[in-house]
C-alpha positions as CSV (number, residue, x, y, z in Angstrom):
1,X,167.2,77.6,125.8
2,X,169.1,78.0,122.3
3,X,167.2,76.6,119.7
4,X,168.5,73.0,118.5
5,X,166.8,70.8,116.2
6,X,164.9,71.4,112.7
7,X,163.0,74.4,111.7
8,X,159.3,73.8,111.3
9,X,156.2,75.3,110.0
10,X,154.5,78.2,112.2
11,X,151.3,76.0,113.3
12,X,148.7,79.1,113.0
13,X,149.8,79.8,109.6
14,X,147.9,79.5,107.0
15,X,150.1,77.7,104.5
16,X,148.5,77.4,101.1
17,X,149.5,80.7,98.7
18,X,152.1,81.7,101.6
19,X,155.1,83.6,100.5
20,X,157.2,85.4,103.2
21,X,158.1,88.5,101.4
22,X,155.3,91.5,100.9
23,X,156.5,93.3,98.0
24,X,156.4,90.8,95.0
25,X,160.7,91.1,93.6
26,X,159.9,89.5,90.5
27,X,157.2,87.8,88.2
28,X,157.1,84.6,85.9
29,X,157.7,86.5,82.9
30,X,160.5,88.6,84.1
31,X,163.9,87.4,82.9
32,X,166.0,85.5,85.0
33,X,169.4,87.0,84.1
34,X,168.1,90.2,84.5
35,X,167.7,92.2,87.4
36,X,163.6,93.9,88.1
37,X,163.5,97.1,89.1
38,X,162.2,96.1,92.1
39,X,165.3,94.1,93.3
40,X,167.4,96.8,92.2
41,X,165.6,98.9,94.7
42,X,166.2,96.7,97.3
43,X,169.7,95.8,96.3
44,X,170.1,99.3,97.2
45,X,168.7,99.8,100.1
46,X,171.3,96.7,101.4
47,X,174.1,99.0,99.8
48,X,173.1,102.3,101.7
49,X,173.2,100.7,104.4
50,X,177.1,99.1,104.6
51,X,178.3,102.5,105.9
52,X,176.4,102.0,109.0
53,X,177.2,98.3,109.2
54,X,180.8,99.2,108.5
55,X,180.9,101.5,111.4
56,X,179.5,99.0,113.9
57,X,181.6,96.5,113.2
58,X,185.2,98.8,113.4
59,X,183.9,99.5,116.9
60,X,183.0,96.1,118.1
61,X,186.0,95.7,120.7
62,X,185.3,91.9,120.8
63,X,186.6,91.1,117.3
64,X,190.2,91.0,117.3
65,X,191.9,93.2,114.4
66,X,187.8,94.6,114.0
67,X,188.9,97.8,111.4
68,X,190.7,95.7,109.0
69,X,187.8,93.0,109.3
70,X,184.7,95.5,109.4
71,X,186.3,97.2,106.0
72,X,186.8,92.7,104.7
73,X,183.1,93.1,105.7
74,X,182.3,96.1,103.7
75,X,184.1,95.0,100.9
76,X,182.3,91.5,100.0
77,X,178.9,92.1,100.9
78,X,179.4,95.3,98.6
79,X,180.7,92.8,96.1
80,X,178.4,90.4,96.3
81,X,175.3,93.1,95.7
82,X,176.6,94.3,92.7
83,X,177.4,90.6,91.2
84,X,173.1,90.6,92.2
85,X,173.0,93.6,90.3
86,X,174.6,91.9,86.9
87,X,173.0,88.6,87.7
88,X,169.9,87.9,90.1
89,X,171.0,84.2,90.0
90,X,174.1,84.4,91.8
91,X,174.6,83.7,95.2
92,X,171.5,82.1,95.6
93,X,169.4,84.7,93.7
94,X,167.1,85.8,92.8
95,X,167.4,88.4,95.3
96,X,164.6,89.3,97.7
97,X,164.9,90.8,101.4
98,X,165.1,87.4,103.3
99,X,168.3,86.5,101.2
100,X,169.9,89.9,101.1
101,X,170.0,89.7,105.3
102,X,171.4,86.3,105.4
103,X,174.2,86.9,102.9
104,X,175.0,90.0,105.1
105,X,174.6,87.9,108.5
106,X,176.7,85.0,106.7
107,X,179.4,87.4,106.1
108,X,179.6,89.2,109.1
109,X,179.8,85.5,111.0
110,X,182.8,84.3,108.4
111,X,185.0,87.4,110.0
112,X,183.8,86.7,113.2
113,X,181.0,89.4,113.9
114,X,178.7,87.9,116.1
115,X,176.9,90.8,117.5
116,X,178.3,94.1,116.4
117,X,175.0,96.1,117.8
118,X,175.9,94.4,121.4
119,X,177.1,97.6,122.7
120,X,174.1,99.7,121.7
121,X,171.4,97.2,123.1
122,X,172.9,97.1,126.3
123,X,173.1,101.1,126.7
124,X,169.8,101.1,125.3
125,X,168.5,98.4,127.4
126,X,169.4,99.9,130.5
127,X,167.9,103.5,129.3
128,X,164.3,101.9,128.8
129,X,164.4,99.7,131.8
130,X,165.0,102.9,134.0
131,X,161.9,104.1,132.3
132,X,159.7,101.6,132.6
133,X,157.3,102.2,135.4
134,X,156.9,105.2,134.6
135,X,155.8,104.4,131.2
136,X,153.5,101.9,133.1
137,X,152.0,104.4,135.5
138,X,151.1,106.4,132.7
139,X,149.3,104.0,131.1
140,X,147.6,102.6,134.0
141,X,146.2,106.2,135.0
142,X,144.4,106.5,132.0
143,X,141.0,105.3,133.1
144,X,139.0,105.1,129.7
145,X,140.0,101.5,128.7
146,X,140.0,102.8,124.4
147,X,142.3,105.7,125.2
148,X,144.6,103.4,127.4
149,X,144.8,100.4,124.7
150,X,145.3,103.7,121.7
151,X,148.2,104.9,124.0
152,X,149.6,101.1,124.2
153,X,149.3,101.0,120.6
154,X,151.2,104.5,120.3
155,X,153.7,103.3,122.5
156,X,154.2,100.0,120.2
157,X,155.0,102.3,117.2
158,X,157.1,104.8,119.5
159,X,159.4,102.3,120.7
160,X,159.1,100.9,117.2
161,X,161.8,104.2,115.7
162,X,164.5,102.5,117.7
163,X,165.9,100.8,114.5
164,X,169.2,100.6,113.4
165,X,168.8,98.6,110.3
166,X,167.2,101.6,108.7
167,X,170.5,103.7,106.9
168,X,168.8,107.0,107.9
169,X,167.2,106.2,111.3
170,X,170.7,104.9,112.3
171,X,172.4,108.1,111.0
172,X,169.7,109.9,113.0
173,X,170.2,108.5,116.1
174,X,173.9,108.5,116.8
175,X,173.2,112.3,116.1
176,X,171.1,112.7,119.1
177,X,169.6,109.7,120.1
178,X,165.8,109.3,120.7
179,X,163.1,110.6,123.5
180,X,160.3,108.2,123.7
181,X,157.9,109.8,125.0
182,X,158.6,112.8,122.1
183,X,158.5,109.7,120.1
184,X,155.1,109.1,121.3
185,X,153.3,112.7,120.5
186,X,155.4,112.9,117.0
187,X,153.5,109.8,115.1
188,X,152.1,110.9,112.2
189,X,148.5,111.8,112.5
190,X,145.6,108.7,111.3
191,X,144.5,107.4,109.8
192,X,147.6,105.8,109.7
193,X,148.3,103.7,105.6
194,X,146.9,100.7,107.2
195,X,144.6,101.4,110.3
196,X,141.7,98.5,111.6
197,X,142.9,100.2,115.3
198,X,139.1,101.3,116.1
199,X,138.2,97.5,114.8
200,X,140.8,96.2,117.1
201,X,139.3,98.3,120.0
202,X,135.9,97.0,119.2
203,X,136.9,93.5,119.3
204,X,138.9,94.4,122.9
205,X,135.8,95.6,124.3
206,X,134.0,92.2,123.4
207,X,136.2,89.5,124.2
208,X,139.9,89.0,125.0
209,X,142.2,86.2,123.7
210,X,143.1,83.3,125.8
211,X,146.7,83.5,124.6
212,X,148.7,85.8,122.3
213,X,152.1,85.0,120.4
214,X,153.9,88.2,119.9
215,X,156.9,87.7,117.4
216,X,159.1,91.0,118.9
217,X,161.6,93.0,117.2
218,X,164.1,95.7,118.2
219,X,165.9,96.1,122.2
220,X,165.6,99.2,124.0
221,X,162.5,101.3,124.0
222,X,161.1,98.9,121.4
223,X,160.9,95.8,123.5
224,X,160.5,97.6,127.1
225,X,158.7,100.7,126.6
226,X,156.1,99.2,123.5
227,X,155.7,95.7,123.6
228,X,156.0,95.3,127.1
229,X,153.5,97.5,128.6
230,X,151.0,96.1,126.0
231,X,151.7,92.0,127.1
232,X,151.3,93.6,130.6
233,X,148.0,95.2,129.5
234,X,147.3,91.5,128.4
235,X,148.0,89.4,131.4
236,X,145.9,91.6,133.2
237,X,143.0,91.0,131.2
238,X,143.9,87.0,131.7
239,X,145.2,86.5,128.3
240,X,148.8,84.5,128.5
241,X,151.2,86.1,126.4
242,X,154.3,84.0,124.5
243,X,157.2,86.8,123.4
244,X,159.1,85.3,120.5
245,X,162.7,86.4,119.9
246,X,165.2,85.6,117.4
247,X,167.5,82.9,118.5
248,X,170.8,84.7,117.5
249,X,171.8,88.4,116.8
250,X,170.6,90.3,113.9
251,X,171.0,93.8,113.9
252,X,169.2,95.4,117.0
253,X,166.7,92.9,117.7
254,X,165.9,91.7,121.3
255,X,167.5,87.6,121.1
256,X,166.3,85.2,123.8
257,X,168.8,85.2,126.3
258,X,168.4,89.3,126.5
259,X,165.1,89.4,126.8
260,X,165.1,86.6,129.5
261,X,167.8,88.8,131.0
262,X,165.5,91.7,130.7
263,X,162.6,90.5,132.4
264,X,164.3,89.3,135.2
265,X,165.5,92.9,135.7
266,X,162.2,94.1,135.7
267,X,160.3,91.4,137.6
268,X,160.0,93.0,141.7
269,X,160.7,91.0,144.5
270,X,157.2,89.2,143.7
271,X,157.7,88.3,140.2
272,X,155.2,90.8,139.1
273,X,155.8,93.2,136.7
274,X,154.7,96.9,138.1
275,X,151.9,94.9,140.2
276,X,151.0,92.3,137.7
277,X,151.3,88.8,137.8
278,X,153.8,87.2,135.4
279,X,152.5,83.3,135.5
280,X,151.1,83.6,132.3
281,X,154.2,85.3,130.4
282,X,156.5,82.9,128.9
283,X,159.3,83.9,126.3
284,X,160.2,81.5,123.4
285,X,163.3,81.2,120.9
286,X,161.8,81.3,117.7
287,X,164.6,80.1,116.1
288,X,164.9,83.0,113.4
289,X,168.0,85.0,113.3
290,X,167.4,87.2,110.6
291,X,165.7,90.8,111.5
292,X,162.8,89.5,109.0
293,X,161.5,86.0,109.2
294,X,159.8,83.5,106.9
295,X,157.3,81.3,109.3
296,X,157.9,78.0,107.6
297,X,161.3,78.1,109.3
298,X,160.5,78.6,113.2
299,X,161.6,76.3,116.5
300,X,159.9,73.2,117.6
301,X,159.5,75.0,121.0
302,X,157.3,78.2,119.6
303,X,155.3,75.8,117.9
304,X,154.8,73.6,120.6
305,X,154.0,76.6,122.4
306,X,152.1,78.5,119.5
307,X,149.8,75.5,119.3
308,X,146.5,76.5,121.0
309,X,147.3,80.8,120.6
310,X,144.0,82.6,119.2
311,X,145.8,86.1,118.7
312,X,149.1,86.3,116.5
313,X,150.4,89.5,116.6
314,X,153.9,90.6,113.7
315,X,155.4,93.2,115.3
316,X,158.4,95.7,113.3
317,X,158.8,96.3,109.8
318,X,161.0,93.2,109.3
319,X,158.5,90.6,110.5
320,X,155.0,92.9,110.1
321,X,155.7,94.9,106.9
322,X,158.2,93.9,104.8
323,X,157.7,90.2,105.6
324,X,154.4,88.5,106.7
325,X,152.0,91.3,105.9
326,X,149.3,89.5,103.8
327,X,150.5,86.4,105.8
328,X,147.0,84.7,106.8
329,X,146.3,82.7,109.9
330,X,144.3,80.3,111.6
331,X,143.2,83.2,114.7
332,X,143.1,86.6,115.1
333,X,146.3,88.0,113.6
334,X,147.5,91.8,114.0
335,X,150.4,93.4,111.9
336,X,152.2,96.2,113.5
337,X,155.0,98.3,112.8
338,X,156.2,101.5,111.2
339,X,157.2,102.4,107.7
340,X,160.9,103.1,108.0
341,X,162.1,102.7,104.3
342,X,160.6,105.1,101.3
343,X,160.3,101.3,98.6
344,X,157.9,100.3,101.4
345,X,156.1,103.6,101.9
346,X,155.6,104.1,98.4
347,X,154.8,100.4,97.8
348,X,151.9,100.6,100.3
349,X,151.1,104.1,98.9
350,X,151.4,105.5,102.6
351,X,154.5,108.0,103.8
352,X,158.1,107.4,105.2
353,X,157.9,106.7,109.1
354,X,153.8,106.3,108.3
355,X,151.9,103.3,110.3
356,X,151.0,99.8,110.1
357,X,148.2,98.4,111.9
358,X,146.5,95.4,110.2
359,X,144.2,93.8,112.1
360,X,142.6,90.5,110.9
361,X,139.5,88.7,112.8
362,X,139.7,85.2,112.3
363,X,136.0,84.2,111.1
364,X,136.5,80.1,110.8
């Protein structure tokens, strides 16, 4: 269903000291009409990207008169960062990463972009789905339950490259698009920047959840060959699994209506995905659509259903990294996603395209 009504607090956060975005923009004693270097950065980062944006939009055969509106596009979000540049209190400044994806969302929707990554998903959608099982029967020949869970979790951050909202992963991949499975044996070696995997493991081992919220990210291999064959993993250990996607389109993430259209495709004749039952899998609009998201602001539905979860898990740099990393909760929370711009890398003091797995037992 598309989300209606206010936006309320995630229930399992933990609200006191909360503050969406990771990396700190500005302090107290920083002056207001002038920019920090660390908004600059990330001012940047927003202007490297319009190229790709651009291009996306010229193409989108939906948009009547799409050229001439794509370079509108390019034009006064391009603008509008470098007023941010000569004065972080325009537009609704001071600038930080949740604001600099709405003003680009907000001007994309004024010329009529809905979704100018449609094209992309669906031709990457179809890719994944046709590999599916076979990721799955991978997985499910590996016998030793701590190398198949370490091959879930490699096959989280594999799918994880298929981003388009990264300037140089988007460049890369209209090059030559992306194997998964090369994906897969290419990580970079751990311990990863942030790694509790082997804590994770242990905790596996002991007990399972009852129910998990995963917030997803990307379409494609993302959604289908990572996240998936983990939530399957989950349901059959018992745990039920709640997949929460953005309400509208934002980049390349997965929204709610694909990723109901997406299971369906991949349900059998049975309902069962590859031989599991799919009872305990329900999908949720979380009501975000922004490719990062700030968990005061989520649907009455995901926290209806989020209510009585004992495992949160972030997934993707937007919603794991550069949001919601030191976010704590009232459960078991996990954070995990790949590095995929060099601010973030060197702000964590890890490598470009390095790994993010923060795991955090909830201990009452």
């Amino acid at each position: 269903m598309e989300s209606t009504g206010e936006l309320v607090p995630f229930p399992l956060l933990n609200e006191s000291n909360y503050r969406a975005c990771t990396i700190p923009h500005r302090f107290a004693s920083d002056n207001p009409k002038k920019p920090t270097p660390t908004e600059l950065s990330w001012i940047n980062i927003f202007l490297n990207s319009v190229p790709s944006f651009k291009k996306r939009a010229e193409s989108d055969d939906t948009v009547p008169n799409a050229p001439a509106r794509a370079e509108k596009f390019a034009q006064r979000y391009v603008e509008i960062l470098e007023d941010l540049k000569k004065d972080p209190e325009s537009h609704g400044g001071p600038p930080d990463c949740i604001l600099l994806c709405q003003i680009r969302e907000q001007v994309l929707r004024e010329l009529g972009f809905r979704d100018i990554f449609k094209k992309v998903k669906d031709e990457e959608n179809a890719k994944a789905i046709s590999l599916f099982k076979d990721v799955v029967d991978l997985n499910d020949a590996i016998e030793d339950e701590t190398k198949r869970v370490q091959n879930l979790v490699r096959g989280i951050f594999a799918g994880n490259i298929f981003d388009l909202g990264s300037a140089q992963l988007a460049e890369l991949f209209a090059k030559d698009g992306m194997s998964f499975q090369a994906s897969c044996q290419n990580l970079v070696p751990r311990p990863w920047v942030i790694d509790d995997l082997d804590n994770f493991i242990s905790k596996w081992g002991r007990k399972l959840w009852k129910k998990a919220i995963i917030f997803v990210d990307n379409s494609g291999a993302d959604i289908i060959l990572g996240i998936l064959p983990f939530a399957r993993e989950l349901l059959r250990h018992g745990v039920q699994v709640v997949l929460a996607a953005n309400d509208l389109p934002s980049i390349n993430d997965v929204t709610y209506p694909e990723l109901v259209d997406i299971i369906m495709k991949l349900k059998d004749e049975n309902g069962k995905l590859v031989g599991v039952d799919t009872s305990n899998l329900f999908i949720a609009n979380s009501g975000n659509d922004l490719p990062v998201i700030d968990l005061t602001r989520i649907s009455q539905e995901l926290a209806y259903l989020a209510s009585d979860a004992d495992l949160v898990i972030m997934e993707g740099m937007g919603r794991g990294i550069e949001t919601n990393l030191y976010a704590q909760f009232k459960c078991d929370s996990l954070k995990i996603g790949m590095v995929k711009h060099l601010e973030v890398a060197q702000f964590l003091g890890g490598r470009l395209y390095d790994c993010v797995f923060k795991y955090n037992e909830f201990l009452g």
